[in-house]
C-alpha positions in Angstrom: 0.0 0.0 0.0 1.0 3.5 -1.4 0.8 6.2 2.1 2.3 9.5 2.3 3.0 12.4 5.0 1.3 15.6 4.3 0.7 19.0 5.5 -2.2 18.7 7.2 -4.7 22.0 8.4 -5.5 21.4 12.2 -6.7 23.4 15.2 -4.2 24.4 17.9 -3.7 21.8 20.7 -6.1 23.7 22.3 -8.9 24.2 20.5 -9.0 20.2 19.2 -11.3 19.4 21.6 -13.9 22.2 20.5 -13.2 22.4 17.0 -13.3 18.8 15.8 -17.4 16.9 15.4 -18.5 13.7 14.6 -18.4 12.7 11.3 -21.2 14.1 8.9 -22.9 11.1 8.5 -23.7 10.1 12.1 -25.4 13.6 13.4 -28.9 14.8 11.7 -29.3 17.8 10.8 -31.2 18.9 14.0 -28.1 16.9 16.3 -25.9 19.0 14.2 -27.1 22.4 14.3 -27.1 21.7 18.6 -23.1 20.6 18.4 -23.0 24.3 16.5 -24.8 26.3 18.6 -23.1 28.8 20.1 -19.2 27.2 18.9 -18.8 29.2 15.7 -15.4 27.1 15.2 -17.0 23.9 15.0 -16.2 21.8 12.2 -19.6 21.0 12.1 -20.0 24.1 10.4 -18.0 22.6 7.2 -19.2 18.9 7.3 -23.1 20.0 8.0 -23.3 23.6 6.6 -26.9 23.5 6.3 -27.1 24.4 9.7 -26.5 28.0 9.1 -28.7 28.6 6.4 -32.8 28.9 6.5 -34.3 25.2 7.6 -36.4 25.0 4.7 -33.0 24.2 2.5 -32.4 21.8 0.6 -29.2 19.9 2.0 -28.6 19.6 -1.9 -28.6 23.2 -3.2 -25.7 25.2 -4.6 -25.8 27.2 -1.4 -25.2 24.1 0.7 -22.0 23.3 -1.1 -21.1 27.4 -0.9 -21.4 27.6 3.0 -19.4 24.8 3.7 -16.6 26.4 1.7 -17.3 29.9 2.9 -17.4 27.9 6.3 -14.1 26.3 5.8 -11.8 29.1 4.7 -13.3 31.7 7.6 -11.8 29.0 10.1 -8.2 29.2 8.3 -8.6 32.8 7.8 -9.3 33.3 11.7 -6.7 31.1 12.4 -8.8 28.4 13.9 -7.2 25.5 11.2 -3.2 26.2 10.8 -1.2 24.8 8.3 1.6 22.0 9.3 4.9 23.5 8.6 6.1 20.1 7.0 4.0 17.2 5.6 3.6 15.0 8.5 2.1 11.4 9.6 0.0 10.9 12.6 -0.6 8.4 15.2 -4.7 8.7 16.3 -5.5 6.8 19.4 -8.6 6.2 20.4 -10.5 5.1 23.8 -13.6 3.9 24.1 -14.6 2.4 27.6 -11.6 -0.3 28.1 -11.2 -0.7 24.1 -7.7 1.6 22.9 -6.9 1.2 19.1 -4.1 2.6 17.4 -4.4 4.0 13.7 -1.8 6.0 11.7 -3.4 9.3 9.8 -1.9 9.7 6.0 -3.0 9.8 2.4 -3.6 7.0 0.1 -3.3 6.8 -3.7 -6.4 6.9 -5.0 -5.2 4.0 -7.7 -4.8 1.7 -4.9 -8.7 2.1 -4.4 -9.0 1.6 -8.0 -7.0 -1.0 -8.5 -8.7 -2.9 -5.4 -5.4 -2.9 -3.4 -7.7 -1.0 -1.3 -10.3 -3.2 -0.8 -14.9 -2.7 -0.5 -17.2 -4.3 1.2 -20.6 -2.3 0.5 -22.4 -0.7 -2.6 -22.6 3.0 -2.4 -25.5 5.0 -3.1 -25.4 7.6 -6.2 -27.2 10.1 -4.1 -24.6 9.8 -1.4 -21.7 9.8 -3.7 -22.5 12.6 -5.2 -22.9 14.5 -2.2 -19.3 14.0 -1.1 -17.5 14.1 -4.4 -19.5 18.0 -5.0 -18.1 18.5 -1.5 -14.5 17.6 -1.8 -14.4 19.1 -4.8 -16.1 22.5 -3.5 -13.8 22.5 -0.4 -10.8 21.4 -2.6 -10.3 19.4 0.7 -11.2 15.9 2.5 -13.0 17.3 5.5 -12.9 13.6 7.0 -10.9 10.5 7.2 -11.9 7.2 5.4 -11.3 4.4 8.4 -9.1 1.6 6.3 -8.2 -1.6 7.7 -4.9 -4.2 7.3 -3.9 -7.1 8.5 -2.0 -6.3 12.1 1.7 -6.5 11.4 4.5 -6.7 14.2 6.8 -3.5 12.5 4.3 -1.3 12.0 3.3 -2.4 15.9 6.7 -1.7 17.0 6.6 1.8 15.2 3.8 2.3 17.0 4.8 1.9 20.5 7.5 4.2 19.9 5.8 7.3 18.9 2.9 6.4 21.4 6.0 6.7 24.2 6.4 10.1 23.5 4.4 13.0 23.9 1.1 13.6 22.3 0.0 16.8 20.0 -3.6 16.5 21.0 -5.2 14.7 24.5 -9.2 14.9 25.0 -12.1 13.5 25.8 -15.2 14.0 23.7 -19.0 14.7 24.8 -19.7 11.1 24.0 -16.8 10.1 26.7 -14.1 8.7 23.9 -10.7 9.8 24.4 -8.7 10.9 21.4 -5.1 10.8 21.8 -2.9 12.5 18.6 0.7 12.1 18.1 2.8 14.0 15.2 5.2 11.6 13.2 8.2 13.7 11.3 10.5 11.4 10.5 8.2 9.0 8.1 10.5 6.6 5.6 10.1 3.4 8.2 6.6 4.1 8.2 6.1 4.7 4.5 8.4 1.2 4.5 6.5 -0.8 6.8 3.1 0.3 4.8 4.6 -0.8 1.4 4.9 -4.3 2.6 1.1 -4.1 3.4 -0.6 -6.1 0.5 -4.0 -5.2 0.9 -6.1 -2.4 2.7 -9.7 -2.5 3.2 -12.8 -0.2 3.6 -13.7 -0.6 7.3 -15.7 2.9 7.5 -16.3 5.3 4.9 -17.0 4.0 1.7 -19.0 6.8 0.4 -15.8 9.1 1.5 -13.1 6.9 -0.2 -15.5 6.7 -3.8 -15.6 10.5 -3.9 -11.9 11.4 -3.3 -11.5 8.7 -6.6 -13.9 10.2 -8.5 -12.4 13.8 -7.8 -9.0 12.5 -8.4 -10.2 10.9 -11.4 -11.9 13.9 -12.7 -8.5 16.1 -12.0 -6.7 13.7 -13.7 -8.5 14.0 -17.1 -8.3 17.8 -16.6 -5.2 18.0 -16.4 -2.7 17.2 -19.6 0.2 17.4 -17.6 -1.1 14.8 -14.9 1.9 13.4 -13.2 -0.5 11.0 -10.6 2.2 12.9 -7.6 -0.8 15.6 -7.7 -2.4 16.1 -3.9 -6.0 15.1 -5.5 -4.1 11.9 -6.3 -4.1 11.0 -2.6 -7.2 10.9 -0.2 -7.1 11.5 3.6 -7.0 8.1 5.7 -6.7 6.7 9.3 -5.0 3.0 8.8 -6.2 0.7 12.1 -4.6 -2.9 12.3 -7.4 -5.6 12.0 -7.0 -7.3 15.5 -7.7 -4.0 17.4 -11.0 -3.1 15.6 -14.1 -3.1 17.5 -17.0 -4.0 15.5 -20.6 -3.9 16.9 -23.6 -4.8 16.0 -26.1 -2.9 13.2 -29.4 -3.7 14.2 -33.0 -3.3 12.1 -36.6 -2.0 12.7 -39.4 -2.5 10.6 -42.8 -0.4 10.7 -45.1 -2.8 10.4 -45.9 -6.6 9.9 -46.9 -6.4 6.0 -50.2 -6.9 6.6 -49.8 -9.9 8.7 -51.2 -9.9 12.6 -48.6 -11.4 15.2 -49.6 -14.5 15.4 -50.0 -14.8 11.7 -46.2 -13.5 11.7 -44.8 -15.9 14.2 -46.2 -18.8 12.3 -44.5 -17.5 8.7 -41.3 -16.8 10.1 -41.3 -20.6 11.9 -41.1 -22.3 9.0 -37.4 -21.1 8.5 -36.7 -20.5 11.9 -36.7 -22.0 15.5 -38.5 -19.6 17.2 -38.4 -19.2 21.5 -39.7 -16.9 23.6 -38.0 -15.1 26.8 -34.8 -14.0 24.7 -32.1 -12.1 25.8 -32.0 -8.8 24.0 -28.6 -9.1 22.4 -27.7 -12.4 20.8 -24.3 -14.2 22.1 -23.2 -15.9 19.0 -23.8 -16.1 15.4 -26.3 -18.0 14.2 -28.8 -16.3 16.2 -31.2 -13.2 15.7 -33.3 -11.9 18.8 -36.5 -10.2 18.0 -38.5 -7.5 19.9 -42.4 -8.0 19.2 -45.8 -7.6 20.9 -43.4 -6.7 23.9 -41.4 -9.6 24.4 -37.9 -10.5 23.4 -37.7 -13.8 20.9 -35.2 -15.8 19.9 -34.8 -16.7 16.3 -32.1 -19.4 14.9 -31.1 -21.5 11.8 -29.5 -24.4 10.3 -26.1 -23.9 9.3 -25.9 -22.1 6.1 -23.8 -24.3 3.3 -22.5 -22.3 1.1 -19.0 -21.5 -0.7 -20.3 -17.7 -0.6 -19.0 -15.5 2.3 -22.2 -13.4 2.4 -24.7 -16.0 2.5 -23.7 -17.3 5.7 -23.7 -13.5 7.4 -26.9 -13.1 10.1 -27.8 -10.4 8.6 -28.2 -12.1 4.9 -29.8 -14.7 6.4 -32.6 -12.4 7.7 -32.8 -10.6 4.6 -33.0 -13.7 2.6 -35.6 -15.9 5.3 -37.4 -12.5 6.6 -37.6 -9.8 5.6 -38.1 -10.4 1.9 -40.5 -13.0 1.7 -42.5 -12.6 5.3 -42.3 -8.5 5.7 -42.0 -7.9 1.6 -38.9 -5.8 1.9 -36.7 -7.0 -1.3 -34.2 -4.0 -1.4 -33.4 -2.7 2.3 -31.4 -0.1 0.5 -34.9 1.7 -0.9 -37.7 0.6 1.6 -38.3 3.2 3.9 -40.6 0.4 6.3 -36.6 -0.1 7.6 -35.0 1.2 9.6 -31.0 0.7 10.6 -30.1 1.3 14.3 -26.4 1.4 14.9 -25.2 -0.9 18.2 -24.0 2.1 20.1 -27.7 2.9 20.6 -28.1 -0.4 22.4 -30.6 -2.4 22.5 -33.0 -0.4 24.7 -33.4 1.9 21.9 -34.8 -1.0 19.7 -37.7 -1.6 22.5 -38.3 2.2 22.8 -39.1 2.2 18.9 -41.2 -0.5 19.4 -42.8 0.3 22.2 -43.7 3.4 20.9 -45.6 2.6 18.0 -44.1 3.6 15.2 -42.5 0.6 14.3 -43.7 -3.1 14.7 -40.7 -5.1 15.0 -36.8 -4.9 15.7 -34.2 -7.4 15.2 -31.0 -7.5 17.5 -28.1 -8.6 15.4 -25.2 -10.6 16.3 -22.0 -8.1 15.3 -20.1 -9.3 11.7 -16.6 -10.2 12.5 -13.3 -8.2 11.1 -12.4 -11.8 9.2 -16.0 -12.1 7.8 -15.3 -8.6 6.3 -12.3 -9.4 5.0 -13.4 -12.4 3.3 -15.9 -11.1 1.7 -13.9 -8.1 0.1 -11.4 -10.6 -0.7 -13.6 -12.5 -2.8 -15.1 -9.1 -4.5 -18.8 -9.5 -2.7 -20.5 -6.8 -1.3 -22.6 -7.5 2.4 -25.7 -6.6 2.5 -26.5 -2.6 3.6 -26.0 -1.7 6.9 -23.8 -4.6 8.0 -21.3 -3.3 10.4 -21.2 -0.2 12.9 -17.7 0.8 13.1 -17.0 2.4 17.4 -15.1 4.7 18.3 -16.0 7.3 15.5 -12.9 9.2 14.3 -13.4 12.9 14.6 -13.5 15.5 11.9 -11.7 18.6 11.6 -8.4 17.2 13.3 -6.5 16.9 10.7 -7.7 18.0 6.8 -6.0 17.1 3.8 -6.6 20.1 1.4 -6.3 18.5 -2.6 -3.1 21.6 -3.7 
């Protein structure tokens, strides 16, 4: 794998705590416009600019796309981002509870993506990809950090208890109780080494991110007739995380209602392909094993093993889609049905009930996490999981560290 130091815009130590946000995807637009409020150098300003311009808007409109670049260059201008005196890597720590992983900040080629050396997991969706491409390309700048992937690897370890040794550019604790820990790495050639003995990356977080910086680069590169492919928009901002310290959990489902069917009349479909008991625990302990909120009660759904050569027919969450929800609830493409809903595993499973229980939905599923090998696998053997498979924690903040694409 191709990585690179660069020289990154950031806040000063000690506005990082302040001027970083979650990333844009995990924050509506109401969440968003409260992170805002009152904290004019939030990055949230840049990531969610809709916030600061009449609620009627379309998140979609020219304007959008203007205020987050008007939003941008008023925080370099007012000295809120700086730029890096030299091109840099960083170490990013994060802390979540008594899970610590380790990831090192850079850029990646955009030709690795291309050329699947960087690997995918999940379709993207043109509406989304758009979106990000028209806002890289209006900031001239990846605003956040696509979360890669790589099998762990003992030098790049040993790099990284060294630099984690020594003292840290950036030290805080977010609202959500995550500690992020940043170290500056000048002296770069082992690292840039140890990464070009990495085979393969993959897509753990952020495919819609990692799509738009190739399709800017892309679009660069067939403007330009004295393209190089050393260009900045060659290279996409990226936070590299070994596989064995990744902490996947689970993304869970609710539907609205029962397609018609009463509950009994849907407890009797879905046994025909399931074992179904009652008095389940809300969270399921293994794979192989769904538990289901209905009518009040927790339920416990499980199958046969699943024989099959392909990778993503064996996944919990295919099996569902293929036993379940298609032919029981009528939902053939999750992607488009708005009767589902996707409930990330940070929300717990309290939340599931409390959607239940309050009417506007008939019936969650608990899911069993998918496992950092499955994903692998499966982008190994070029086959997309189905949407909404895995629910990447801790988030990595936005605004630490920004990649601008000149």
């Amino acid at each position: 794998m191709r990585i690179k130091p660069f020289h990154a815009l950031r806040p000063e130590p000690e506005n990082a705590a302040i001027l970083s946000s979650p990333p844009y995807d995990v924050v509506s637009t109401a969440e968003a416009a409260d992170i805002g409020r009152d904290n004019p150098i939030s990055f949230i300003h840049v990531i969610r600019p809709e916030i600061d311009l009449p609620e009627d808007t379309d998140t979609h409109a020219d304007e959008v796309y203007g205020k987050a670049r008007e939003n941008f260059q008023r925080l370099i201008k007012d000295g809120a981002l700086i730029r890096e005196a030299q091109p840099c890597l960083y170490l990013y720590a994060q802390t979540m509870g008594e899970h610590t992983q380790y990831g090192v900040v850079a850029v990646s080629h955009v030709e690795d993506y291309e050329n699947d050396i960087i690997r995918k997991h999940e379709k993207t969706r043109k509406d989304k990809e758009d979106d990000r491409t028209r806002h890289v390309s209006t900031l001239n700048a990846n605003a956040g950090p696509v979360f890669l992937t790589y099998r762990a690897d003992g030098k790049i370890d040993a790099l990284t208890a060294t630099v984690a040794s020594e003292p840290s550019l950036f030290d805080f604790v977010d609202p959500a109780g995550v500690r992020h820990v940043v170290w500056r790495i000048s002296d770069t050639s082992e690292w840039i080494s140890a990464f070009g003995d990495v085979p393969i990356g993959y897509v753990a977080d952020g495919h819609h991110r990692s799509a738009s910086a190739a399709r800017v680069g892309a679009e660069r590169r067939a403007a330009n007739p004295q393209h190089t492919g050393e260009e900045e928009y060659n290279w996409f901002l990226t936070v590299l995380f070994p596989s064995d310290q990744l902490n996947i959990l689970p993304y869970n489902r609710c539907v609205r209602d029962l397609n018609g069917l009463s509950e009994q009349e849907f407890l009797e479909a879905i046994a025909k392909d399931f074992s179904v008991s009652d008095d389940a625990v809300p969270a399921p302990s293994s794979p192989g094993h769904v538990s289901m909120y209905l009518g009040g009660n927790w339920h416990s759904l499980s199958w046969d093993d699943v024989e099959s050569e392909d990778p993503v027919a064996s996944l919990d969450v295919s099996v569902l889609q293929d036993r379940l929800l298609a032919p029981v609830l009528g939902i053939d493409d999750p992607r488009k049905s708005d009767r589902i809903d996707f409930i990330g595993g940070i929300r717990g499973t309290d939340e599931l009930e409390r959607r239940v229980n309050s009417g506007d939905f008939s019936v969650a599923f608990s899911m069993y996490p998918v496992t950092v090998d499955q994903l692998m696998a499966i982008a190994d053997a070029g086959k997309i999981m189905p949407p909404k498979s895995t629910w990447f924690e801790p988030k990595l903040r936005s605004g630490l560290l920004v990649h601008t694409l000149d």
